[in-house]
C-alpha positions in Angstrom: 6.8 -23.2 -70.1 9.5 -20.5 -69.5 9.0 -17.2 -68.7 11.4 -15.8 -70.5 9.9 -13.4 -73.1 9.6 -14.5 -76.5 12.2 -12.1 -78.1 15.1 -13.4 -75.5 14.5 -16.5 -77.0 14.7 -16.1 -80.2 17.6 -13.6 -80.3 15.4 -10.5 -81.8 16.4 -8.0 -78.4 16.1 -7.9 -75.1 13.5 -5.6 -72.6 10.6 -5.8 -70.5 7.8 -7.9 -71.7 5.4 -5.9 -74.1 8.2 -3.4 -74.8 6.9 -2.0 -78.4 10.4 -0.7 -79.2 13.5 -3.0 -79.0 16.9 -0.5 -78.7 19.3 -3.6 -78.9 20.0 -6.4 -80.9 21.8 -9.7 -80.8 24.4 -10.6 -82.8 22.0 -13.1 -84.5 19.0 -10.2 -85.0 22.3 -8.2 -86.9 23.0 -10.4 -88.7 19.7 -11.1 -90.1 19.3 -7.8 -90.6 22.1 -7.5 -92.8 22.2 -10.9 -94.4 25.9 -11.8 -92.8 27.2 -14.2 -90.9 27.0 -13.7 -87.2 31.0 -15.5 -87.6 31.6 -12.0 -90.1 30.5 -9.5 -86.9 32.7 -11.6 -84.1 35.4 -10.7 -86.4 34.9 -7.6 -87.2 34.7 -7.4 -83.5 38.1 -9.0 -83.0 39.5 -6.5 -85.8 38.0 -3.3 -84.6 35.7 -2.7 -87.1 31.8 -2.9 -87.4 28.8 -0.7 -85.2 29.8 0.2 -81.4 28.7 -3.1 -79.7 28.1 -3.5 -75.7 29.6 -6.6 -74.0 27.1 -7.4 -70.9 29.3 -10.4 -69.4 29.5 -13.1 -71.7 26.8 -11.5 -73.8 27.0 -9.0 -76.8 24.3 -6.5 -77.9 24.2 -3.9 -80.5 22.6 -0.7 -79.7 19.7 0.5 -82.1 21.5 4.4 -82.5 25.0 2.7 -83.0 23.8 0.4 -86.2 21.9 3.1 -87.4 25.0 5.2 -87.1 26.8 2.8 -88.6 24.9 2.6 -91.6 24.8 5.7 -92.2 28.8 6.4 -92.3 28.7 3.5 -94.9 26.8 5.4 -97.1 29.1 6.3 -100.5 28.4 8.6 -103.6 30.5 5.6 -105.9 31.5 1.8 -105.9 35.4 2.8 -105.5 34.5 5.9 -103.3 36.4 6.2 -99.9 34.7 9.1 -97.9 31.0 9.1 -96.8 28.5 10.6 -99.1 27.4 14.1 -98.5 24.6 13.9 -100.3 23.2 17.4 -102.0 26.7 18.9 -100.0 28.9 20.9 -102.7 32.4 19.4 -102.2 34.8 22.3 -101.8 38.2 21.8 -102.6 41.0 23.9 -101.9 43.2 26.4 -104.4 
């Protein structure tokens, strides 16, 4: 029997035992959460793209604010749209 908590072991985050509120997440639990590959966030790693991830060691973990973040800046008005939405913001464009 190990006494490693149940969500170490399964890759959902990491805390104290009983935490209600997990603020990280593996690159397994990001995947998941996004239906991708955990191989499509190590390279989006290795090319500089993807959420602000921590490297603890050997280890990587995602922190809760920085996917939310993330998600949000991915946010677009149209298919072929290259800025964020703004949604209900006027755009203002310049004379």
């Amino acid at each position: 029997m190990s006494s490693i908590p149940p969500a170490v072991t399964q890759g959902e985050g990491c805390g104290a035992p009983g935490q209600d509120s997990v603020r990280h997440l593996t690159q397994k639990a990001l995947a998941r959460r996004w239906c991708l590959s955990p191989r499509t966030l190590e390279r989006w790693r290795w090319l500089g793209q993807g959420p602000v991830f921590l490297k603890l060691g050997g280890r990587v973990a995602y922190r809760l604010e920085d996917i939310e973040a993330f998600e949000a800046a991915q946010s677009r008005d149209a298919t072929g749209a290259s800025q964020p939405s703004h949604a209900g913001v006027p755009l203002v464009v310049a004379a």
